[in-house]
C-alpha positions as CSV (number, residue, x, y, z in Angstrom):
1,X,97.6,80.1,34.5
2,X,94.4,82.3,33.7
3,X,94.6,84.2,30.1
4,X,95.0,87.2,31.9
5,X,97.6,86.5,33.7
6,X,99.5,84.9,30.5
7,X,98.4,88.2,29.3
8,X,99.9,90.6,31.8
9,X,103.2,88.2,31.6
10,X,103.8,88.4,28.1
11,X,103.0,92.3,28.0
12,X,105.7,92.2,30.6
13,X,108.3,90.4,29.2
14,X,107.9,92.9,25.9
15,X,108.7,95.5,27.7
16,X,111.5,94.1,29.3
17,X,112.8,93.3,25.9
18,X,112.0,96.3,24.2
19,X,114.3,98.6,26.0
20,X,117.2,95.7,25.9
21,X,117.0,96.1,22.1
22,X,117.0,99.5,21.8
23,X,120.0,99.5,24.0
24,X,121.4,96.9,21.6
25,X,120.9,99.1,19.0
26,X,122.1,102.1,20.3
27,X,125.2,100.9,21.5
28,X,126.0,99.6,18.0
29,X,126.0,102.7,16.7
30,X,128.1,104.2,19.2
31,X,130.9,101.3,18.1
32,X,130.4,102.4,14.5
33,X,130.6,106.1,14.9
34,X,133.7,105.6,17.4
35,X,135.3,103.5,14.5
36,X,134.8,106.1,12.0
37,X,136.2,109.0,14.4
38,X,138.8,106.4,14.9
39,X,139.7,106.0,11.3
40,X,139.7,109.8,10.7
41,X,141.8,110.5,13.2
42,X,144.3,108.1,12.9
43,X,145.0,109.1,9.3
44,X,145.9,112.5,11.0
45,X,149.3,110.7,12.1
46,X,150.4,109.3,8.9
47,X,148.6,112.0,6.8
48,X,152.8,113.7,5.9
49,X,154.2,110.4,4.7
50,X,152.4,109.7,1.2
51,X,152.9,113.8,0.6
52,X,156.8,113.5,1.6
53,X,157.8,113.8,-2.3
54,X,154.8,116.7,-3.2
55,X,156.4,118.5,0.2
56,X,160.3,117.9,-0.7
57,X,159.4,119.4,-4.3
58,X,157.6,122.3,-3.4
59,X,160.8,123.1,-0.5
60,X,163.2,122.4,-2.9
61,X,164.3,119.4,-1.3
62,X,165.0,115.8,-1.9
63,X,162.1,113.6,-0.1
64,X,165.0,111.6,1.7
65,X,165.7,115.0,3.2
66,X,162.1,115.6,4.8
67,X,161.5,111.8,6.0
68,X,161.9,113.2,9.3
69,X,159.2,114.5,9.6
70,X,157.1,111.3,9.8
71,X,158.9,110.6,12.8
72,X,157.8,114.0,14.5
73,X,154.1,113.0,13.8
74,X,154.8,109.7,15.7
75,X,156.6,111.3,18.2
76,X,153.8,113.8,19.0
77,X,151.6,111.1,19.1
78,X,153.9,109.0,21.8
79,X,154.0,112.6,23.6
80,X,150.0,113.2,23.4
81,X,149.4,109.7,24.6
82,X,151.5,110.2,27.6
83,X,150.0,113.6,28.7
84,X,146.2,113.3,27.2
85,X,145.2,109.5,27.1
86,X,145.1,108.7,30.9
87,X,143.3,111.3,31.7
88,X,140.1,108.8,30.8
89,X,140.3,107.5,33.6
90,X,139.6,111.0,35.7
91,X,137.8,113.0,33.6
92,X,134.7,113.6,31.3
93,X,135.5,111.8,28.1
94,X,133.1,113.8,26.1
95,X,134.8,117.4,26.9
96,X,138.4,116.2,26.4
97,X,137.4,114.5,22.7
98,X,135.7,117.5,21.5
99,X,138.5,120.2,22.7
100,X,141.1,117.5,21.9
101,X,139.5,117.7,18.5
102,X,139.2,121.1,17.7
103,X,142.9,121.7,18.6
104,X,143.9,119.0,16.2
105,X,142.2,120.8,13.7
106,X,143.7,123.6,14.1
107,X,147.3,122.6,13.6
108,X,146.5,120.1,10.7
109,X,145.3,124.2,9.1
110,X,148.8,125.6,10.3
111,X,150.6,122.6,8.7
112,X,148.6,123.5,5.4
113,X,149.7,126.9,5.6
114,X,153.3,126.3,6.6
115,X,156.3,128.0,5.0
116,X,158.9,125.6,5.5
117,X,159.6,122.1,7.1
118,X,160.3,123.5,10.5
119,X,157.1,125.1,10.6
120,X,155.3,122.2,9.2
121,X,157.2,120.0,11.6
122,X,156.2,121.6,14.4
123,X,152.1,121.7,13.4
124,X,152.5,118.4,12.8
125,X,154.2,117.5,16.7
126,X,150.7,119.6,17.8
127,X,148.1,118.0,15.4
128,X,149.6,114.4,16.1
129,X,150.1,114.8,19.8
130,X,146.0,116.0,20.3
131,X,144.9,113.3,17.7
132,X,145.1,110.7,20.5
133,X,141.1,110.1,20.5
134,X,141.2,106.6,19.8
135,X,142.7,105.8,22.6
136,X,140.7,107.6,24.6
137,X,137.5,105.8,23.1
138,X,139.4,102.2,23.4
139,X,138.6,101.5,27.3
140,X,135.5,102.9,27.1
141,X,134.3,100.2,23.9
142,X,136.2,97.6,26.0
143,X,134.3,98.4,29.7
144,X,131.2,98.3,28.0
145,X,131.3,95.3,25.9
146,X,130.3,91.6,26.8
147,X,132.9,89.5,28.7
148,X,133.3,86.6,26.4
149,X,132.9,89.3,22.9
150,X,135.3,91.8,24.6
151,X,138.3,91.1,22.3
152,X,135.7,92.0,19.0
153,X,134.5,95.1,20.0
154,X,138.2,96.5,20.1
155,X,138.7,94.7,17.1
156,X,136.3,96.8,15.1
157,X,137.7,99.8,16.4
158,X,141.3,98.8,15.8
159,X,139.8,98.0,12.3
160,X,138.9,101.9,12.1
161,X,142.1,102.6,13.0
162,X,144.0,100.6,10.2
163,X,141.0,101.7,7.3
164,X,142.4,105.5,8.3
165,X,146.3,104.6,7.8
166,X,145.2,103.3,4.8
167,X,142.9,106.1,3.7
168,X,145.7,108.1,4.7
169,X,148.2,106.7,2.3
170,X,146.0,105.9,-0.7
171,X,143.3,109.2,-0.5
172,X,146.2,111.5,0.8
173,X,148.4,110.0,-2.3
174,X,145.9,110.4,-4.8
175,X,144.2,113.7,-3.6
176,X,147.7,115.5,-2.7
177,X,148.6,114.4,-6.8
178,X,145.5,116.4,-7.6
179,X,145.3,118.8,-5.6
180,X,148.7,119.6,-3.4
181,X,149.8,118.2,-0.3
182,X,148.4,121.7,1.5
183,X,144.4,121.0,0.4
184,X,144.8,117.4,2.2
185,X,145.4,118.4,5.5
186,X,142.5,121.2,5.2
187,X,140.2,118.2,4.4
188,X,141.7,116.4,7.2
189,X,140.6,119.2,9.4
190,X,137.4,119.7,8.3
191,X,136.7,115.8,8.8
192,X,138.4,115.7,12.0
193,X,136.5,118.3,13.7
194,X,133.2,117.1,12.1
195,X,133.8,113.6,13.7
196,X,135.6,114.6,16.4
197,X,132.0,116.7,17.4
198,X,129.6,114.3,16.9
199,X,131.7,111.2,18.6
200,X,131.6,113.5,21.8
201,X,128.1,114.2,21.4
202,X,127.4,111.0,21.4
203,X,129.6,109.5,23.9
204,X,127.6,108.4,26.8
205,X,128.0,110.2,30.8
206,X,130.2,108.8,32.4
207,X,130.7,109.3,36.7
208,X,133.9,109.4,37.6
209,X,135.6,108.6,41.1
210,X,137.2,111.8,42.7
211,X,140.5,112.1,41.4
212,X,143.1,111.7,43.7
213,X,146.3,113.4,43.8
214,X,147.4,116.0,40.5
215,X,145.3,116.0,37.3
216,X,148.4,114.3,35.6
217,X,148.9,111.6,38.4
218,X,148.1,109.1,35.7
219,X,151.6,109.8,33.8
220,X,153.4,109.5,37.1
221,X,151.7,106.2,38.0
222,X,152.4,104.7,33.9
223,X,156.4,103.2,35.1
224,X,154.9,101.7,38.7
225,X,151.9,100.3,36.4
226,X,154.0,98.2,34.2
227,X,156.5,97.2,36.6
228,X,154.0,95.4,38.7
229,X,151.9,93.6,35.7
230,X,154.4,91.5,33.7
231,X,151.4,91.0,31.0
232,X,151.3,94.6,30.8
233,X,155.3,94.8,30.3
234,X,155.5,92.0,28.2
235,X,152.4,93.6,25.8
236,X,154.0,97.0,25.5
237,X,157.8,95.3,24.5
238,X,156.2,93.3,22.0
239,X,154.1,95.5,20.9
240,X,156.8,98.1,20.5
241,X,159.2,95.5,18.6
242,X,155.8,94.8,16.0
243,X,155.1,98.3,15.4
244,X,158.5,99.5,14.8
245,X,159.3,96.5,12.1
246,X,155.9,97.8,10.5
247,X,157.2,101.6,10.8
248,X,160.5,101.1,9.1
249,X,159.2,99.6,6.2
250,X,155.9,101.6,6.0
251,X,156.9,105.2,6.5
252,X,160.2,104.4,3.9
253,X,158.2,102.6,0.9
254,X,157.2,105.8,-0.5
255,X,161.0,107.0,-1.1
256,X,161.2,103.0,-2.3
257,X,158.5,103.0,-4.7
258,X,159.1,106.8,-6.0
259,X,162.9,106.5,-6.1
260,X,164.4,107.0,-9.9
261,X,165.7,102.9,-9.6
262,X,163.7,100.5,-9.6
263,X,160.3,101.4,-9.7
264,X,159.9,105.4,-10.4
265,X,156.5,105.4,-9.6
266,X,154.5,108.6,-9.3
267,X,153.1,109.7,-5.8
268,X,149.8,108.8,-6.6
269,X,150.1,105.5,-8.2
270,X,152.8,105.0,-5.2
271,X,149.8,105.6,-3.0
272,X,147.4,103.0,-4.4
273,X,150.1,100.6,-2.9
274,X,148.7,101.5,1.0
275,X,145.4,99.3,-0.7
276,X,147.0,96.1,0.6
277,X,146.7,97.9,4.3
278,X,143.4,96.7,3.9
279,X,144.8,93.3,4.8
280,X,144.3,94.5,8.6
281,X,141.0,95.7,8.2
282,X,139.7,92.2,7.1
283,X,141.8,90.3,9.9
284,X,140.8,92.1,12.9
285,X,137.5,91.0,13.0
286,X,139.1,87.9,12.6
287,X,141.8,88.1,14.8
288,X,139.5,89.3,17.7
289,X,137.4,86.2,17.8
290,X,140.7,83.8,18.0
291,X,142.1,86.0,21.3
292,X,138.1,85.2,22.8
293,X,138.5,82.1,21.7
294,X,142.7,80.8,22.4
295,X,143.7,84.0,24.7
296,X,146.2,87.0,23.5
297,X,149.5,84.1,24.2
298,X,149.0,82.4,21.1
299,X,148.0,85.0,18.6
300,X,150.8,87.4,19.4
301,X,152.9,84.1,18.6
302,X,151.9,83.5,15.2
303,X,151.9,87.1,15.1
304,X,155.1,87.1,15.3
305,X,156.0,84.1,13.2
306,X,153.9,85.7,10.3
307,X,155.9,89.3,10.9
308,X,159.1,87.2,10.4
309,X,158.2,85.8,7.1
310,X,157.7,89.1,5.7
311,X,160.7,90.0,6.6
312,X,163.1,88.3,3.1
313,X,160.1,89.3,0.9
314,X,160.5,92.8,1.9
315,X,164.0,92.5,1.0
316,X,162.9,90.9,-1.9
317,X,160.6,93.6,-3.0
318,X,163.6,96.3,-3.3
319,X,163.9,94.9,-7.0
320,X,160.5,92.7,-7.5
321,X,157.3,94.4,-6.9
322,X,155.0,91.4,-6.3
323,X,157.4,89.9,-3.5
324,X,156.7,93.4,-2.3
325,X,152.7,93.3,-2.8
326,X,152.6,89.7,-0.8
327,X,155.2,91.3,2.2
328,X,152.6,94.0,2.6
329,X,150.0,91.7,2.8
330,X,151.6,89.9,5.6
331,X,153.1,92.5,7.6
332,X,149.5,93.9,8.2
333,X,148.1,90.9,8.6
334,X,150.3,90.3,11.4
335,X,150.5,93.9,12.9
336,X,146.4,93.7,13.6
337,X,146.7,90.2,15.0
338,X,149.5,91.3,17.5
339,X,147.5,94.6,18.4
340,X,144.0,93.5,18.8
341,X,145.8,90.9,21.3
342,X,148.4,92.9,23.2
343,X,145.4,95.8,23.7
344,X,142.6,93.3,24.9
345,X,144.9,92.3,27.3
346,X,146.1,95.8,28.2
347,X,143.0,96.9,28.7
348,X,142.2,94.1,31.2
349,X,145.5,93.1,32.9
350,X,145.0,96.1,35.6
351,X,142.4,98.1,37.9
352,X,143.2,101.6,36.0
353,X,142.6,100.6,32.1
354,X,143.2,104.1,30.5
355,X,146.5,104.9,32.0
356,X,147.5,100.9,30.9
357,X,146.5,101.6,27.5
358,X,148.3,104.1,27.4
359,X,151.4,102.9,28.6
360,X,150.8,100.1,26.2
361,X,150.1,102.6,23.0
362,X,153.0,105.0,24.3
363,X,155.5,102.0,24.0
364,X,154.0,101.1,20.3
365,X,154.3,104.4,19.0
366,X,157.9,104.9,20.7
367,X,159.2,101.6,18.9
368,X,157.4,102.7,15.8
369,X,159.4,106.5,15.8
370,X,162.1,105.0,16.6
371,X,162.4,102.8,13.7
372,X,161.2,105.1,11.4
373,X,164.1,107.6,12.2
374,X,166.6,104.5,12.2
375,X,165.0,103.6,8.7
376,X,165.0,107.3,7.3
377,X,169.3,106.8,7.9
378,X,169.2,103.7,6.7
379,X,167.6,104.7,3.7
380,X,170.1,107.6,3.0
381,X,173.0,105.6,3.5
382,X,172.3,101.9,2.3
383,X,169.3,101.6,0.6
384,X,166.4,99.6,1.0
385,X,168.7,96.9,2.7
386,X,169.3,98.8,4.9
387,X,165.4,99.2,5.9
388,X,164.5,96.1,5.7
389,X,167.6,95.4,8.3
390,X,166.0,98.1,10.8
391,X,162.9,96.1,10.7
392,X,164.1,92.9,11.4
393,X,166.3,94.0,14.3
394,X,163.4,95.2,15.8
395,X,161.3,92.2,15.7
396,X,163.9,90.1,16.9
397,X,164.2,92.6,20.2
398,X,160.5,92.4,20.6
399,X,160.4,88.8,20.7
400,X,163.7,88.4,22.8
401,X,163.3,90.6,25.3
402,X,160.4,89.4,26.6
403,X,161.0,86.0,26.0
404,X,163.4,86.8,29.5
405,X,161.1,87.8,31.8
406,X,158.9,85.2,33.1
């Protein structure tokens, strides 16, 4: 071959690679801003249970009386999932984040300006339910990435997700000691719709098939969806039992750890504890690379297995506090296993990925409220015991039920 022509080849060949890197690039930076807007907005949901003692005080109430209204925000997230989140699949993803998150500020600045727990409650239902972003973003990371690196690029983002429940817990504790539960969720609105903009800015344009049937069809089609992909149902049940043994204890340590007996911790200290959620952030990474690498079976096995352990050392922790710092280690640890597995293969088991995901988050966050109202009794009426009880009843439905069904 002449010099020239080696010339022309190479010349060639660089600008081939060129615009392949700067796609690289690009798209990197897409995954990291979606994981931020991910973290932010996932904090939105559990932004009320760190604050539960700084809201029962200033309503004259005792905090066990006002864990309800963790469940709501769970609940309006179930509710926003079901209405909001398939709609990815029909419409323009960057409209429906940037309206989605301007209405979510909006009620995170009527629940800092509410007058009494019904009023906050119901802000709360609105800001949760319109917080449902991440799962919006979810397919679209998971359509775009590589084939055989599919599992790690919802992995970061689920690792956004978990850094925000613990920024919620441990930020919200410490800046709702300093400076009242009502300044945190201003600062959650102010972040949310600063994120919330530039995510949807930067969201790339998507062309959609004409929708058939009713803008909503995707809700109607959720039951039909599951019912005909058994790795589907089997993801959402397991899913559901995972998350609601992680709700129960989560969203009822802060009465635990604030409670006059044993530990009488204030509610910023008690929010330094939410630290060892960064457990989940660490294993994701790693948790995506072993569902690439051994499929989304086995993980959500030892998922399980590592869930179960936790279970006595919860228990355990009502009276010793490091039994209780190695339980919260584990739980997370195993919570992000199970959920970067079940998603991946949500997100891949079916033709119509946002409405799955969906269906698959709906069924997470429905066990999780669940369990959280179950554990907000159980509290009231038999302690921590009685928690840690809720939890492991719901792990062993998890794992049961789907152990049926072939």
């Amino acid at each position: 071959m002449s010099p020239e022509a080696t010339e022309v080849r190479e010349s060639r060949e660089a600008k081939e690679v060129a615009p392949s890197a700067a796609t690289g690039r690009r798209n990197v930076l897409l995954l990291v801003l979606i994981a931020l807007c991910t973290a932010v907005t996932a904090a939105n949901i559990y932004l009320a249970a760190p604050l539960l003692p700084l809201i029962a005080h200033d309503f004259g109430s005792a905090p066990s009386a006002v864990a309800w209204i963790a469940s709501v925000a769970q609940f309006g997230y179930a509710a926003g999932l079901l209405v909001f989140a398939p709609l990815g699949d029909r419409v323009n993803r960057r409209r429906l984040v940037a309206v989605l998150s301007l209405v979510t500020a909006a009620a995170l600045v009527a629940a800092a300006t509410a007058a009494g727990t019904g009023a906050l409650a119901a802000a709360v239902l609105v800001a949760s339910a319109a917080t449902v972003v991440p799962q919006l973003l979810v397919p679209l990371v998971a359509a775009r990435a590589p084939a055989d690196r599919r599992a790690r690029h919802v992995a970061a983002v689920i690792a956004g997700l978990f850094t925000g429940i613990v920024a919620a817990r441990v930020l919200g504790g410490l800046a709702g000691q300093a400076f009242g539960w009502r300044a945190v969720f201003v600062g959650a609105a102010v972040l949310t719709t600063v994120l919330g903009l530039l995510t949807a800015a930067a969201l790339p344009s998507e062309r959609h098939r004409p929708p058939e049937g009713h803008l909503f069809a995707g809700l109607t089609a959720m039951p039909g969806l599951v019912r005909r992909s058994p790795d589907l149902w089997r993801a959402c049940v397991r899913q559901a039992g995972m998350y609601g043994a992680w709700s129960a204890l989560w969203t009822s340590l802060a009465l635990l750890l604030t409670g006059e007996e044993p530990y009488g911790l204030s509610t910023a200290t008690a929010g330094l504890f939410g630290l060892f959620g960064l457990a989940a952030s660490v294993v994701a990474p790693l948790a995506g690379g072993l569902v690439d690498r051994f499929g989304a079976a086995k993980v959500v096995r030892n998922a399980y297995l590592l869930a179960a352990v936790s279970v006595p050392l919860f228990w355990l922790g009502g009276q010793v506090l490091v039994a209780l710092f190695v339980a919260a280690i584990v739980i997370h640890a195993a919570l992000v296993a199970s959920h970067v597995a079940n998603q991946t293969l949500a997100l891949t088991t079916t033709s119509a990925p946002a409405t799955a995901n969906s269906a698959y988050v709906v069924a997470g966050f429905a066990g999780g409220a669940t369990a959280s109202a179950l554990a907000g009794v159980a509290f009231t009426h038999f302690g921590w015991g009685g928690v840690v009880a809720v939890a492991g009843a719901w792990l062993v439905l998890g794992w049961t039920t789907t152990a049926v069904r072939r």
